[in-house]
N, C-alpha and C positions, 0 to 999 in steps of 0.2 A: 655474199649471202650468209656463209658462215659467222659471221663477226655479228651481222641482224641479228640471227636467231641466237647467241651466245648474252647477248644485248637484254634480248626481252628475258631469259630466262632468270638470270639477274637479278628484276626487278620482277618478278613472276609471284616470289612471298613475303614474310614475315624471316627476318633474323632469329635468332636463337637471343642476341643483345637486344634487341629493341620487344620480344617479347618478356622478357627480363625483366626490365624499364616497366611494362604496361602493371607487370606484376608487385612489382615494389611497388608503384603508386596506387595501388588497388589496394594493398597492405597498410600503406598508411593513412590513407584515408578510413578503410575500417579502424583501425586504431586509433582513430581518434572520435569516429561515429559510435561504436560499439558502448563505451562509457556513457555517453549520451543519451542511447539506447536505455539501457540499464536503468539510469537516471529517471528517465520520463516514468518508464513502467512501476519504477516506485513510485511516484506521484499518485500516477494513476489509481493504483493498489489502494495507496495512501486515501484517496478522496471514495473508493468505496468505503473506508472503516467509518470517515468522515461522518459518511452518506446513514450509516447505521447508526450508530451514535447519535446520531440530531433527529434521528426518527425515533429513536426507544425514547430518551428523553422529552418527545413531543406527547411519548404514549403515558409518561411517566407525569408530566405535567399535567395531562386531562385526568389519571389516578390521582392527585393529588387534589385536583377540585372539587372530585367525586368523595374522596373518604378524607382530607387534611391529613393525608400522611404519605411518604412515596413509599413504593414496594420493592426490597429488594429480592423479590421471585419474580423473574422477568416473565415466566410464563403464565402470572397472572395479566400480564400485557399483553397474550393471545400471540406469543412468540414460542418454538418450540424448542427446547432449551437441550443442549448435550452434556453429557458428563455429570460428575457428583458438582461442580462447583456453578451448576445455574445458568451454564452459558449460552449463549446465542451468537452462532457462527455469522457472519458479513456473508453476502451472497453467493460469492464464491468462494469462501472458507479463508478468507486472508487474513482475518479477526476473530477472536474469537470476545466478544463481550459481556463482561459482568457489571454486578449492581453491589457496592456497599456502602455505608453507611455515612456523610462525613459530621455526622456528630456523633453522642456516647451510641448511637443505635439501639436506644431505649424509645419503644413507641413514646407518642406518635416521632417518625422518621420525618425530620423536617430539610434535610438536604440529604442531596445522593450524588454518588461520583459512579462514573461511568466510564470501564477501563478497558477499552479495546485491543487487547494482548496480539502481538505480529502472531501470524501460524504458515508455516510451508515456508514460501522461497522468500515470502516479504521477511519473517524473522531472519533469513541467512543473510539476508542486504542489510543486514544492521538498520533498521528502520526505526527501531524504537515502538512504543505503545503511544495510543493516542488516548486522551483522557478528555472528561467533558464531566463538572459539574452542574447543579440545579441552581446554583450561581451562576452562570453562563463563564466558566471558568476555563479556556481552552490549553491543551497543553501538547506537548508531542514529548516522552519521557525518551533521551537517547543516551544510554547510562547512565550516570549519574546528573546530565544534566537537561534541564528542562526548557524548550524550546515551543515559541509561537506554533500554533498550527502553519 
């Protein structure tokens, strides 16, 4: 009877080794999902500034029907602008977008670029600015070098 009950105790838990084991593979899988992670939410970040961008410009394009010239005060586009430099925050603040000129910017303004500046944690992820002219000119700026959307 004694040997039975010595028996079951035994097998009664978990090792101190095989808990061990469950914890290193739990680590390396994070470690390798975590990046991933990271990854997508830039994406994600990434396709609100997108998202703004191709709406100011759409608002910028019907200004331009209206008067033949675009406007580089976005809050004549019924957007509510922060800061001295014109800007208009992405929805949840991850962009921060401006309006200037891409010719001499002598009325009438017949192209505009449209520069959605990273802001918060999208600029710490090295994301770059995403850019959009009246050219339909797509860009994603990541230092010096310039990249498809």
């Amino acid at each position: 009877m004694n040997k039975q009950k010595s028996k079951d105790r035994r097998w009664a838990g978990f090792s101190l080794i095989e808990l061990m084991v469950v914890v290193a593979i739990i680590g390396i899988i994070a470690g390798y999902a975590y990046p991933s992670y990271l990854e997508h939410m830039n994406k994600t970040r990434r396709a609100e500034g997108k998202t703004t961008l191709i709406d100011i410009m759409a608002r910028e394009q019907r200004y331009y029907t209206e008067n033949n010239s675009y406007t580089l005060a976005l809050d004549q586009l019924g957007y509510p602008v922060v800061g001295a430099d014109n800007a208009v925050e992405s929805e949840n603040g991850y962009y921060a977008v401006t309006a200037t000129a891409c010719d001499d910017g002598n009325p009438p303004i017949t192209c505009v670029l449209l520069t959605a500046t990273a802001q918060g944690v999208q600029a710490e992820g090295g994301d770059g600015n995403l850019t959009l002219n009246s050219l339909d000119v797509k860009q994603r700026l990541v230092g010096e070098e310039a990249l498809p959307w």
